[in-house]
TORPA-4810 file (N, C-alpha, C, O; in nm, 3 decimals):
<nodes>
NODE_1_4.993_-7.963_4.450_5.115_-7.993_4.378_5.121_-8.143_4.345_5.164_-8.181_4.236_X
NODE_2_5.084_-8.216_4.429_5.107_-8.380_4.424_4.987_-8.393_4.329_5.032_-8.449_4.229_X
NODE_3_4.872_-8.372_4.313_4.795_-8.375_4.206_4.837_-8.343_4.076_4.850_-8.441_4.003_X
NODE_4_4.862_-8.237_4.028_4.930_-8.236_3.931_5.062_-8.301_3.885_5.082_-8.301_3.763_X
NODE_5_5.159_-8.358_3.970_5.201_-8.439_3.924_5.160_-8.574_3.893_5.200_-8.643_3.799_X
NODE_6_5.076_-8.604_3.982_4.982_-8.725_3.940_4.905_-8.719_3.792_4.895_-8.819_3.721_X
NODE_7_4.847_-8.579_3.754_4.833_-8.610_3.639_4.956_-8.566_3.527_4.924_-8.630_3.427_X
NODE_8_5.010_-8.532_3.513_5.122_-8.516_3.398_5.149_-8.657_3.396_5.146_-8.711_3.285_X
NODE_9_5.181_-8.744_3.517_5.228_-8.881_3.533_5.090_-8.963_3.426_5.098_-9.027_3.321_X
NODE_10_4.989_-8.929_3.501_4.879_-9.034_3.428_4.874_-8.981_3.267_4.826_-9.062_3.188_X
NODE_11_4.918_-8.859_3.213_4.832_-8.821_3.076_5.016_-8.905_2.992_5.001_-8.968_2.887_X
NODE_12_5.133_-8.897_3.037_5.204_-9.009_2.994_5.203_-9.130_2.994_5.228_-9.187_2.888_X
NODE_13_5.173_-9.207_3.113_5.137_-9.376_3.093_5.023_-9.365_3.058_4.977_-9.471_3.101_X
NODE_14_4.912_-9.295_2.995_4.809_-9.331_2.918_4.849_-9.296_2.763_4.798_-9.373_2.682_X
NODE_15_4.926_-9.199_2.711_4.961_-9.211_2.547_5.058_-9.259_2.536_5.108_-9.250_2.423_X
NODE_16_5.121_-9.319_2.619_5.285_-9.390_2.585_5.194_-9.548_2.612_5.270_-9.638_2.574_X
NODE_17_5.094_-9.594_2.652_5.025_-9.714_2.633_4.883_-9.757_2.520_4.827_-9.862_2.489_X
NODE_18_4.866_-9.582_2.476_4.739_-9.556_2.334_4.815_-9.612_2.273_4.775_-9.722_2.235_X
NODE_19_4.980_-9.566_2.225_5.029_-9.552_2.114_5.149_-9.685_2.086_5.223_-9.715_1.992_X
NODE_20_5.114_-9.758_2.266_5.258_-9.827_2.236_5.284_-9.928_2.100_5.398_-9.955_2.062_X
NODE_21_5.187_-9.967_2.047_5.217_-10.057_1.910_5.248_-10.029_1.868_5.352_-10.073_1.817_X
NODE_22_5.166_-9.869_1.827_5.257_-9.795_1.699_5.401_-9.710_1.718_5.464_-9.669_1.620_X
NODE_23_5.444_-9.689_1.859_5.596_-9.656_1.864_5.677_-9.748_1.820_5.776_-9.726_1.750_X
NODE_24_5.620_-9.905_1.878_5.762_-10.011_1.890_5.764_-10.046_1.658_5.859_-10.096_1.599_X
NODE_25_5.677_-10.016_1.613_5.643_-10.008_1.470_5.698_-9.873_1.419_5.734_-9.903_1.305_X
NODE_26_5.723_-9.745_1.435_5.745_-9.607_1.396_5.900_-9.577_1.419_5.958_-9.638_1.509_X
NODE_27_5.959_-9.496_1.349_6.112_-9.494_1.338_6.114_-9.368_1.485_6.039_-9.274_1.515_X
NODE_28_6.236_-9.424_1.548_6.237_-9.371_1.666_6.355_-9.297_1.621_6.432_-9.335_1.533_X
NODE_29_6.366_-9.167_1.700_6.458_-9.076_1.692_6.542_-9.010_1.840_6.491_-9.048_1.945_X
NODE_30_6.638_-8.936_1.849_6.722_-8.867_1.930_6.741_-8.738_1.857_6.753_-8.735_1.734_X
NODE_31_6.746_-8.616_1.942_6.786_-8.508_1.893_6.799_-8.391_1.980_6.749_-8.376_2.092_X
NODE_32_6.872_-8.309_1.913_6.874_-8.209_1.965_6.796_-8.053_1.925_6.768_-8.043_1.805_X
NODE_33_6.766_-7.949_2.002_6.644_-7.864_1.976_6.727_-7.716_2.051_6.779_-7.727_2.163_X
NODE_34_6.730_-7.586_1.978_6.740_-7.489_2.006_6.637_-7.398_1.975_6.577_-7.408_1.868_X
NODE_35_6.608_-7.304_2.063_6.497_-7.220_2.017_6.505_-7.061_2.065_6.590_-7.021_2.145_X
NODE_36_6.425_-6.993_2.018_6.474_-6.781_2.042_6.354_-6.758_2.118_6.253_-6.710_2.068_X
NODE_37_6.368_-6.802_2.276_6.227_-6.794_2.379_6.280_-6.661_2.443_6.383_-6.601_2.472_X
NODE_38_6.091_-6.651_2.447_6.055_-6.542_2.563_5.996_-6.590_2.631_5.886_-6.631_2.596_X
NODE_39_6.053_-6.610_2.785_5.949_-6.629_2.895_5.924_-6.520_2.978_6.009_-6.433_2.998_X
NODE_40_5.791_-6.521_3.038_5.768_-6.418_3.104_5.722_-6.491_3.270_5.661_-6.594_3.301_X
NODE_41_5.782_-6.384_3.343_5.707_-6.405_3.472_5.786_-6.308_3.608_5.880_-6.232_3.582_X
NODE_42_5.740_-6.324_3.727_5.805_-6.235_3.816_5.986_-6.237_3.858_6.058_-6.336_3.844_X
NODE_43_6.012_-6.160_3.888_6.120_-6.147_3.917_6.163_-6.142_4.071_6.278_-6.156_4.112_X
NODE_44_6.055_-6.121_4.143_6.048_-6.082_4.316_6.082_-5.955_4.297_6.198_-5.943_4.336_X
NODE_45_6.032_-5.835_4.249_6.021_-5.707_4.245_5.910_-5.685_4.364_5.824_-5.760_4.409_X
NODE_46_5.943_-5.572_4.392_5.827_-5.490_4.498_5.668_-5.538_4.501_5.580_-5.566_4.582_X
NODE_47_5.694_-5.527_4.344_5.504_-5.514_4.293_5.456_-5.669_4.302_5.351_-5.699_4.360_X
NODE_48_5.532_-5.755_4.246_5.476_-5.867_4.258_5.444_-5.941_4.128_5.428_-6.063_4.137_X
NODE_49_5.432_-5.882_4.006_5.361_-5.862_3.904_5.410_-5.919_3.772_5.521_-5.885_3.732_X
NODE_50_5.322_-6.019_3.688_5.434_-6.073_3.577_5.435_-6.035_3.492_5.341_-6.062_3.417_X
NODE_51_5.530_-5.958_3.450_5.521_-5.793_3.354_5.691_-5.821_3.309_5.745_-5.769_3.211_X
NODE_52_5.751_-5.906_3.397_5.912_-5.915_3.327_5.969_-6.029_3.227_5.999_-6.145_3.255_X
NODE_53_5.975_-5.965_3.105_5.967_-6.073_3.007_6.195_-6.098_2.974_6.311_-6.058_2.977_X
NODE_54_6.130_-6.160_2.958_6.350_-6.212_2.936_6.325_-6.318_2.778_6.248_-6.414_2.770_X
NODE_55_6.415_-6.264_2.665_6.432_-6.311_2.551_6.571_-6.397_2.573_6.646_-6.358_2.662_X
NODE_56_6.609_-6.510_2.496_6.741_-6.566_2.511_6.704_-6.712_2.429_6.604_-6.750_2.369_X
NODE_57_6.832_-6.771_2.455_6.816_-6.889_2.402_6.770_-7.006_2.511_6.787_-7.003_2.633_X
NODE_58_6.691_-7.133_2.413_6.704_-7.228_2.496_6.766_-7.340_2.404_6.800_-7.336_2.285_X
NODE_59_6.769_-7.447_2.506_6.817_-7.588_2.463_6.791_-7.676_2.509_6.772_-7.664_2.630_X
NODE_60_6.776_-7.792_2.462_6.697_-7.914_2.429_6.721_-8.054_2.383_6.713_-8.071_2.261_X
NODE_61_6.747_-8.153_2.455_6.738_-8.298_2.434_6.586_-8.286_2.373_6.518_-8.185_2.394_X
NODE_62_6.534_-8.403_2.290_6.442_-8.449_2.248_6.494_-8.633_2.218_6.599_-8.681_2.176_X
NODE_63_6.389_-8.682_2.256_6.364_-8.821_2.232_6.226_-8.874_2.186_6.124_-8.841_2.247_X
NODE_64_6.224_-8.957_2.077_6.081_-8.991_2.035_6.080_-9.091_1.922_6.167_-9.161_1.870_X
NODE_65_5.924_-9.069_1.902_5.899_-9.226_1.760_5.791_-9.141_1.668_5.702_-9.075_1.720_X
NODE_66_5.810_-9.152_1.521_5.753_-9.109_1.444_5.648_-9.203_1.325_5.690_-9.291_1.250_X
NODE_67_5.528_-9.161_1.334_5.484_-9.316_1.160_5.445_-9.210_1.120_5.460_-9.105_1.183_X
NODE_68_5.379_-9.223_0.990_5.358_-9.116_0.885_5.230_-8.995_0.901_5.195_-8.914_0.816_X
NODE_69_5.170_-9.018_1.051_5.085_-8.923_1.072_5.117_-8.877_1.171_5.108_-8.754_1.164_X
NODE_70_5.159_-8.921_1.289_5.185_-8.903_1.383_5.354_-8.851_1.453_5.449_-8.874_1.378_X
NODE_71_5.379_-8.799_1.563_5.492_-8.782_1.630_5.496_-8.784_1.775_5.472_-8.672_1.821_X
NODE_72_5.513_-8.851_1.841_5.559_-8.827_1.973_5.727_-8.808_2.052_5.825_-8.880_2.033_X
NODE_73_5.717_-8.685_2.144_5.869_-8.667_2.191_5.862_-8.656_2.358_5.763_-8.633_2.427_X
NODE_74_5.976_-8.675_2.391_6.001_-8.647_2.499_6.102_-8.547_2.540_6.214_-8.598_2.551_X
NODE_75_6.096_-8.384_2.575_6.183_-8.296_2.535_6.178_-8.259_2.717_6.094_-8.241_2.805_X
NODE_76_6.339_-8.261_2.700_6.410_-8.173_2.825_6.534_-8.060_2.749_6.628_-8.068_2.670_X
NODE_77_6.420_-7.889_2.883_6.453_-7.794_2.766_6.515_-7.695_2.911_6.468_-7.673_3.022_X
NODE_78_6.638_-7.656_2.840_6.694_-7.555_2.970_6.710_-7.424_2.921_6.752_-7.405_2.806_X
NODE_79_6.669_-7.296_3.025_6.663_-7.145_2.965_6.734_-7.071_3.074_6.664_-7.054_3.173_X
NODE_80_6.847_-7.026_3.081_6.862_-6.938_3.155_6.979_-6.796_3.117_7.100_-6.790_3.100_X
NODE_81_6.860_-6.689_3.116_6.881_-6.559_3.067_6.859_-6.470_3.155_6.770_-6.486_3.238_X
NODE_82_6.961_-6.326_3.152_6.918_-6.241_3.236_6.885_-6.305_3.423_6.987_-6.328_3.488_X
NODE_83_6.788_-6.321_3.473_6.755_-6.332_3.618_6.646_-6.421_3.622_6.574_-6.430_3.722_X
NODE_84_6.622_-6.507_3.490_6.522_-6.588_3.509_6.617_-6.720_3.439_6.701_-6.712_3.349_X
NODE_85_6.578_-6.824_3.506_6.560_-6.952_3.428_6.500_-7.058_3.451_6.485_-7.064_3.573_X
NODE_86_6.441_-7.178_3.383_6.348_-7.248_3.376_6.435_-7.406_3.327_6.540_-7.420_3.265_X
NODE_87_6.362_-7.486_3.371_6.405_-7.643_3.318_6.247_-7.691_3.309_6.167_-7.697_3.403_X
NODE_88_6.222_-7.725_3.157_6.118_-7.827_3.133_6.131_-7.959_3.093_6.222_-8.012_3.030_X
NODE_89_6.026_-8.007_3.139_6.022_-8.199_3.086_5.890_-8.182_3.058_5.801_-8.148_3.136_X
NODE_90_5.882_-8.218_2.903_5.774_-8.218_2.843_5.682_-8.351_2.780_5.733_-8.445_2.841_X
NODE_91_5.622_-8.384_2.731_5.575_-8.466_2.638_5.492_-8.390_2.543_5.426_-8.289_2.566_X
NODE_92_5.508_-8.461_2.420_5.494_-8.366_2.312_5.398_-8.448_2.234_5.417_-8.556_2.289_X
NODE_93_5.300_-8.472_2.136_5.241_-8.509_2.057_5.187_-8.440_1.887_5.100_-8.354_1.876_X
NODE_94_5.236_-8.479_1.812_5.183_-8.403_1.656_5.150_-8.469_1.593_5.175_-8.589_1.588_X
NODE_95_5.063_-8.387_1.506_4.986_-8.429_1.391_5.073_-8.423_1.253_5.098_-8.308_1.217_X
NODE_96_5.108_-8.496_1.196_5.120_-8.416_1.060_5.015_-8.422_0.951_4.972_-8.531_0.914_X
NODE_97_4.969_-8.302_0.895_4.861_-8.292_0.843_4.904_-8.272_0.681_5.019_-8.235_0.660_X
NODE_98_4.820_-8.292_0.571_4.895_-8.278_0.449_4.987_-8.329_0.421_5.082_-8.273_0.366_X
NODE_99_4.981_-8.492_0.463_5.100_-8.623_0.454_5.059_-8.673_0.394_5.044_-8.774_0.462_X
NODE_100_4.979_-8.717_0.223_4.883_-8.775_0.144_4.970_-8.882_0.099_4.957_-9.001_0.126_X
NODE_101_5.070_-8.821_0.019_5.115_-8.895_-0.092_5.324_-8.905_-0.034_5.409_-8.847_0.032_X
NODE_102_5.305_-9.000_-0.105_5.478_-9.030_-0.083_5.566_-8.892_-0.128_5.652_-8.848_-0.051_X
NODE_103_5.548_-8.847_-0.219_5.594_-8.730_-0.274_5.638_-8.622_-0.155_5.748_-8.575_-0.126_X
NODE_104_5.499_-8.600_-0.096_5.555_-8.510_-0.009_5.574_-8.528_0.179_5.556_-8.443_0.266_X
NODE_105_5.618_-8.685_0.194_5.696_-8.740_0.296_5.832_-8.673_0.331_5.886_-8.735_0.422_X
NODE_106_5.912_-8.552_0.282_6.061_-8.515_0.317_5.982_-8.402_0.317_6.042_-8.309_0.265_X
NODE_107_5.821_-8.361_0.371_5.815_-8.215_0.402_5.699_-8.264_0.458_5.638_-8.358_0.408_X
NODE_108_5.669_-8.213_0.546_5.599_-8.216_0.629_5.511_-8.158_0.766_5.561_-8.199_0.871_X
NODE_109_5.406_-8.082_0.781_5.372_-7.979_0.806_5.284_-8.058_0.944_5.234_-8.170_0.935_X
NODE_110_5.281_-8.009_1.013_5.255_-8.065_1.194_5.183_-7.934_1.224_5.184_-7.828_1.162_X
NODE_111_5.107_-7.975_1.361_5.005_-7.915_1.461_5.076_-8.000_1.591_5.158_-8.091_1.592_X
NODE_112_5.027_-7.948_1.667_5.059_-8.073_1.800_4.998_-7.967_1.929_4.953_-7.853_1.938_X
NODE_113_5.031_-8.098_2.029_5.027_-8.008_2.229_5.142_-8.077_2.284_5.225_-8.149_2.230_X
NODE_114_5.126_-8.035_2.407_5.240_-8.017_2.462_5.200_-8.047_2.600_5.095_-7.996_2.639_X
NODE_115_5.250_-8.101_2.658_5.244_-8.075_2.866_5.349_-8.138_2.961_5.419_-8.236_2.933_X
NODE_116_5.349_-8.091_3.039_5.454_-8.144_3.159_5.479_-8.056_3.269_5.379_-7.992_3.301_X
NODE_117_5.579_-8.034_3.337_5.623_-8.006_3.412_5.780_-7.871_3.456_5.900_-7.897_3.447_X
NODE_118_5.734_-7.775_3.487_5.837_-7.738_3.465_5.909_-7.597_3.642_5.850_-7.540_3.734_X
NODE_119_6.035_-7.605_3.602_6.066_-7.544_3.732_6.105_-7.376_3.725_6.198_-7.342_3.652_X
NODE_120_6.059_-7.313_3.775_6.094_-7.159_3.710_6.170_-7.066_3.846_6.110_-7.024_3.945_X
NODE_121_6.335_-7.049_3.810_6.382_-6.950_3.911_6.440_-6.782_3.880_6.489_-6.737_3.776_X
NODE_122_6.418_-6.725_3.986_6.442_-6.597_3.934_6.456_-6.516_4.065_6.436_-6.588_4.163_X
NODE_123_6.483_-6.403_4.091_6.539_-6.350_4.226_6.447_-6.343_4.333_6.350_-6.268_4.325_X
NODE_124_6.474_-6.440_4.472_6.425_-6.503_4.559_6.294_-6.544_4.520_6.190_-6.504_4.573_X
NODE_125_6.303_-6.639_4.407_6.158_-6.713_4.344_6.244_-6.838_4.332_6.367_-6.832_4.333_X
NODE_126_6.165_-6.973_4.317_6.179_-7.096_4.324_6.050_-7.200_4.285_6.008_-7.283_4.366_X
NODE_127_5.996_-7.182_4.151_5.854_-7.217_4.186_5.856_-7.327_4.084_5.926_-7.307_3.985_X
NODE_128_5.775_-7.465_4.094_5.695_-7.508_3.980_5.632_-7.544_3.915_5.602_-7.440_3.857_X
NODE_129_5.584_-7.609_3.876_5.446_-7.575_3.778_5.370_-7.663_3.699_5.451_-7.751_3.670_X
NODE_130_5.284_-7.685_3.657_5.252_-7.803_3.562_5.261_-7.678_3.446_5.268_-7.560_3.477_X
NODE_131_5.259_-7.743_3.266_5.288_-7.658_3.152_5.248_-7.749_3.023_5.285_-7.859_2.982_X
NODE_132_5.166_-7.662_2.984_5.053_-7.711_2.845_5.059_-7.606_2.742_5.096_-7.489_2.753_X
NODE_133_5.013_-7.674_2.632_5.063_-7.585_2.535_4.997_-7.620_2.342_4.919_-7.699_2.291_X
NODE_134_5.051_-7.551_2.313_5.063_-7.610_2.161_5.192_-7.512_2.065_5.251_-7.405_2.080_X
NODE_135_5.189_-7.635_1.956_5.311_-7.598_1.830_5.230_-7.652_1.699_5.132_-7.724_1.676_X
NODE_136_5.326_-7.579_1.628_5.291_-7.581_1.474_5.420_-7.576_1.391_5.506_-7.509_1.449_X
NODE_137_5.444_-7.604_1.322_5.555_-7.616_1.233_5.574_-7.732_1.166_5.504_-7.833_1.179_X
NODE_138_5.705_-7.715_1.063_5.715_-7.849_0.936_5.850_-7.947_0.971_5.949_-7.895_1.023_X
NODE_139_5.848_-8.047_0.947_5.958_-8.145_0.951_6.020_-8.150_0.812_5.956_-8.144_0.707_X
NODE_140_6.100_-8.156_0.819_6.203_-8.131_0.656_6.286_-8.283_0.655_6.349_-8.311_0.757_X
NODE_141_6.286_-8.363_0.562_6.402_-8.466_0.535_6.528_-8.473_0.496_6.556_-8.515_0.384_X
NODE_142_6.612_-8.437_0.576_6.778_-8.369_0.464_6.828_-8.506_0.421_6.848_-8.518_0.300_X
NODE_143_6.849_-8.591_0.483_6.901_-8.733_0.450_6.855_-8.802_0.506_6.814_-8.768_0.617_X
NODE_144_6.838_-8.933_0.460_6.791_-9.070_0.503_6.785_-9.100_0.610_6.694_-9.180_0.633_X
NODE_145_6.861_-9.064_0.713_6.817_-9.096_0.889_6.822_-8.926_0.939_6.842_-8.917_1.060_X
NODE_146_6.814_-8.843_0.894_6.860_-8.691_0.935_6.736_-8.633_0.869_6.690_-8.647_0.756_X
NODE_147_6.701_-8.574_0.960_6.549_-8.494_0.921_6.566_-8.348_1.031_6.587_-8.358_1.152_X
NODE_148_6.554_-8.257_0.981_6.550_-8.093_1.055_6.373_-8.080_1.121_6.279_-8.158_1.118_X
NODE_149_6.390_-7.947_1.174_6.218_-7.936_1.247_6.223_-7.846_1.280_6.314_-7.824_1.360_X
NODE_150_6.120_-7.720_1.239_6.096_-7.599_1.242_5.950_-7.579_1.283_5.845_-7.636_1.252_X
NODE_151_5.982_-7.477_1.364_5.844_-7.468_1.460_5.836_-7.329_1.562_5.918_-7.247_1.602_X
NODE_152_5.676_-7.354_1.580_5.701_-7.259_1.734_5.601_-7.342_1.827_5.512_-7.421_1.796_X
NODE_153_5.651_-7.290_1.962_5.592_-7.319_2.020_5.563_-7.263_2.175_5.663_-7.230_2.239_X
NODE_154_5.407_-7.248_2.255_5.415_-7.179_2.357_5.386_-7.244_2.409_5.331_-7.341_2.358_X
NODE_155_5.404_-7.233_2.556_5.320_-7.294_2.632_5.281_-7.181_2.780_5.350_-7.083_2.809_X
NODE_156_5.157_-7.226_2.855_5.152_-7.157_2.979_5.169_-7.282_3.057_5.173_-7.404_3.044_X
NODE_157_5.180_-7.156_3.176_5.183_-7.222_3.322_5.099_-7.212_3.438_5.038_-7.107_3.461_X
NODE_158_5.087_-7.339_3.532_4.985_-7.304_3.638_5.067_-7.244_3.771_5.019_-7.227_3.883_X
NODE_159_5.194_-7.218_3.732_5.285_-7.146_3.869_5.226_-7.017_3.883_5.190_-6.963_3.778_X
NODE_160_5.209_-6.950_4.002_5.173_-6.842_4.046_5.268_-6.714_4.013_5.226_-6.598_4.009_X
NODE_161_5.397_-6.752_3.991_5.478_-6.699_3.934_5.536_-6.643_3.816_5.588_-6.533_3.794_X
NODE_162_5.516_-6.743_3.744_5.578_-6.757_3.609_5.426_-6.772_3.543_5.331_-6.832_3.594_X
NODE_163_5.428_-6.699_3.412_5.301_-6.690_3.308_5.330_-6.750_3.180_5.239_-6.806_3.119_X
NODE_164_5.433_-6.747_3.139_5.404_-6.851_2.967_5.532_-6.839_2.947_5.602_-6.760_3.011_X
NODE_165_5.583_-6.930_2.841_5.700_-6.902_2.754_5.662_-6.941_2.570_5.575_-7.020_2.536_X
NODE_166_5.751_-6.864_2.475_5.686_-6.907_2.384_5.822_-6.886_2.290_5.913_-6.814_2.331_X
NODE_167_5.829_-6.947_2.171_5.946_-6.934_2.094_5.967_-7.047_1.941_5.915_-7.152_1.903_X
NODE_168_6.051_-6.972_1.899_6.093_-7.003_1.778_6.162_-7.125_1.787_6.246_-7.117_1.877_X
NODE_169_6.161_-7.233_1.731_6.246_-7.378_1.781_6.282_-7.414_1.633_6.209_-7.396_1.536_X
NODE_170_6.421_-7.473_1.632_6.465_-7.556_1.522_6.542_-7.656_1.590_6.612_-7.648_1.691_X
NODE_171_6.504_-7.785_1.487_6.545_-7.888_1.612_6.595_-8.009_1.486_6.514_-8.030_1.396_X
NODE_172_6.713_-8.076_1.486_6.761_-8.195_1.382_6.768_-8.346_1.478_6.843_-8.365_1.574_X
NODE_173_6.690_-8.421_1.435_6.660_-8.585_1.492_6.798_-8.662_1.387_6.850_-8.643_1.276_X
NODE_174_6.811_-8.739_1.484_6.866_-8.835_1.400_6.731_-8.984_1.406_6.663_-9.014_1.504_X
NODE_175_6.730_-9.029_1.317_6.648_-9.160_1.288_6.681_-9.285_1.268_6.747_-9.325_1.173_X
NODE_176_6.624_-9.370_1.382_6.708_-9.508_1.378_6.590_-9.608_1.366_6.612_-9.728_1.360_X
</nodes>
């Protein structure tokens, strides 16, 4: 357990120090993020077995810095549906790909990964986890500091418990 937090710790102070020039240079943002997740994992049933999937909403702080290829965030995401729920702290990284020309800067089409840390409870379960991943989706420009973000995204887990979550996310930054 202390290992893996050691690395989630090291794979952040190593891209929050790749990238630091280009954050304190890139328009930094705040926002908020909802998404239509399914996570799956045990419930403490008889069997043992992660076969119990729970659909619901989640929600989401996001914090980050954007330049014209790149995105980095920092997302804390809370789920709790049915007999399961989860709290993640993530770090996030994207690509935006097909960013050529100024023209099409207020649309914008992303790849990215994902990892961190996350805590998963559910009846007499308490477990947590390191959590990696990837997303895909487009950034939209509605106004001049207001930009929307449509996506999905999954991720798994190394908890013995809990097996993946994955979902539909729309998420509006403000840009400062």
């Amino acid at each position: 357990m202390v290992k893996k937090i050691a690395i989630v710790a090291l794979c952040a102070v190593m891209g929050s120090s790749l990238y630091a020039r280009d954050i304190s240079e890139g328009e930094k943002f705040i926002g908020l993020e909802v998404s239509a997740t399914e996570v799956q994992g045990d419930t403490g049933g008889i069997f043992g077995e992660l076969d119990h999937k729970e659909t619901g909403v989640e929600y989401g702080l996001r914090v980050g810095a954007q330049l014209d290829e790149w995105r980095s965030m920092l997302l804390l995401n809370y789920f709790d549906e049915g007999d399961q729920n989860t709290e993640k702290l993530m770090v996030s990284v994207d690509y935006f790909f097909l960013n050529s020309t100024e023209e099409q800067s207020y649309f914008k089409p992303y790849l990215g990964v994902n990892a961190g840390y996350m805590n998963y409870e559910s009846t007499d379960i308490d477990e947590s986890g390191f959590l990696y991943g990837a997303q895909i989706g487009f950034v939209a420009e509605v106004m001049e500091h207001i930009d929307v973000d449509l996506g999905y995204r999954y991720s798994l887990s190394s908890a013995d418990k809990f097996d993946h979550t994955g979902g539909v996310v729309f998420g509006i930054n403000y840009l400062y």
